[in-house]
C-alpha positions in Angstrom: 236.7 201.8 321.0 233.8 199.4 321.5 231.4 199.6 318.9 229.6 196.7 320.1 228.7 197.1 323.5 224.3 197.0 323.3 224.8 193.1 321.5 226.3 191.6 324.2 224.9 188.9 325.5 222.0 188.4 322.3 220.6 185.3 322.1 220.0 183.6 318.8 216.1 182.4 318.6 214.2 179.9 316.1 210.7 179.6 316.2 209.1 177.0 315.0 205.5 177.1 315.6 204.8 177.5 312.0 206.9 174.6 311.6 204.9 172.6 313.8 201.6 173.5 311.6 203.1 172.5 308.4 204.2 169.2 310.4 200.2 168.5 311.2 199.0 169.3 307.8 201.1 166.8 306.0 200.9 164.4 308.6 196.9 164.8 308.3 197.3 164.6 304.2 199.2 161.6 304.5 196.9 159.6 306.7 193.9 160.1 304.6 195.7 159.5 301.4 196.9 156.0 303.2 193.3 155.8 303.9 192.2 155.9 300.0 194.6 153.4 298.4 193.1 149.8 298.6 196.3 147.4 299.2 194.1 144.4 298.1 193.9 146.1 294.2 194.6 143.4 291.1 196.2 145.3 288.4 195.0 144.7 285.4 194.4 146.4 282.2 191.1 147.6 281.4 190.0 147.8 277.9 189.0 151.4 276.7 185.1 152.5 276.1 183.9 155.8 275.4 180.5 154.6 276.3 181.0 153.6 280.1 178.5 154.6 282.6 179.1 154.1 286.2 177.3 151.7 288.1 175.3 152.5 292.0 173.4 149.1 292.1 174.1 146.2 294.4 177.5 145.1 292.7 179.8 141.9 293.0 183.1 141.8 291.5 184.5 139.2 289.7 187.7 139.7 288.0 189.9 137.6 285.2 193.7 138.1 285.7 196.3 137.6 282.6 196.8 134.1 284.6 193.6 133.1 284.3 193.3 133.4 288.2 189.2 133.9 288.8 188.3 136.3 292.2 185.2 137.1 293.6 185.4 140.4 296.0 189.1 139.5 296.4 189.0 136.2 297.2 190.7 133.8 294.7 188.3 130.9 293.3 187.9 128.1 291.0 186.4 128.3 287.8 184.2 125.0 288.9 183.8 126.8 292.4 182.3 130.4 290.4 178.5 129.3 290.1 178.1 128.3 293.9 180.3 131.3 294.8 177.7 133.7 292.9 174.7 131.6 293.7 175.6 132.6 297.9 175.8 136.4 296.3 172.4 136.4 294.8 171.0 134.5 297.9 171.4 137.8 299.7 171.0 140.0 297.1 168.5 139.7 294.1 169.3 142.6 292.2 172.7 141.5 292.0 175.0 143.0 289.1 178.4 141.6 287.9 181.0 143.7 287.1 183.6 141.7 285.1 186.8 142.9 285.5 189.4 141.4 282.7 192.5 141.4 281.7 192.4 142.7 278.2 195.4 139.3 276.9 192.4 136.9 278.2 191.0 135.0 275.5 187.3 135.4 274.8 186.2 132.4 275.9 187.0 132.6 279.5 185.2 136.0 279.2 181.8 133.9 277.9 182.3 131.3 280.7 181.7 133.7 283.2 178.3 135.2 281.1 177.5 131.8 280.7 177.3 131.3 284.1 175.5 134.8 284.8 173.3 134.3 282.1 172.2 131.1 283.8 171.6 132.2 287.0 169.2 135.5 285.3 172.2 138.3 286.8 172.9 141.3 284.7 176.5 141.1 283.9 179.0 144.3 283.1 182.2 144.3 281.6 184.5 147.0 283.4 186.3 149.2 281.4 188.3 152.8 281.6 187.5 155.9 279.7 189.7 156.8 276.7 
């Protein structure tokens, strides 16, 4: 006796357009969030303030590694090169603002070499920190 005899010849099916949606989302999520991430980032560790306000002005970055390596907008320079690197910043723009980004093991006075320098040239300076 043939039990069987209306499942001959069945053919097993997958679909997989839902699979193909999934496929596009994360593909999508994954280019934007390659698009977010800046590769040319200098980690350093902020100091903490409970103070910090954010900044929209015209802003130039200047930043103070742990080994005493000085960069302007990510590109390395000099501590003798910093004045005429700024001075070609405030050239194009007069409102300029500093944002000092340090290394919180950096002694103090490389910190006041760089207000030294601000303060000479009449630019507002900012020490960048992260919120507690």
């Amino acid at each position: 006796m043939n039990l069987r005899k209306g499942q001959r010849g069945v053919s097993a099916e997958v679909h997989t357009s839902a699979m193909n949606d999934i496929m596009f989302f994360l593909l999508l999520f994954f280019l934007i969030a390659a698009t977010l991430t800046n590769p040319n980032v200098i980690k350093l560790q902020l100091p903490k303030s409970a103070s910090g306000k954010p900044i929209s002005k015209k802003t130039l970055n200047v930043t103070i590694s742990k080994d005493l390596q000085y960069t302007v907008d990510n590109k390395a320079v000099t501590i003798a090169d910093l004045p005429n690197t700024i001075a070609g910043f405030k050239k194009i723009s007069p409102d300029l603002t500093i944002i000092l980004h340090v290394d919180k093991t950096v002694a103090i006075q490389d910190i006041v070499e760089v207000m030294d320098i601000s303060n000479k040239m009449d630019i507002k300076l900012v020490l960048a920190t992260i919120a507690k």
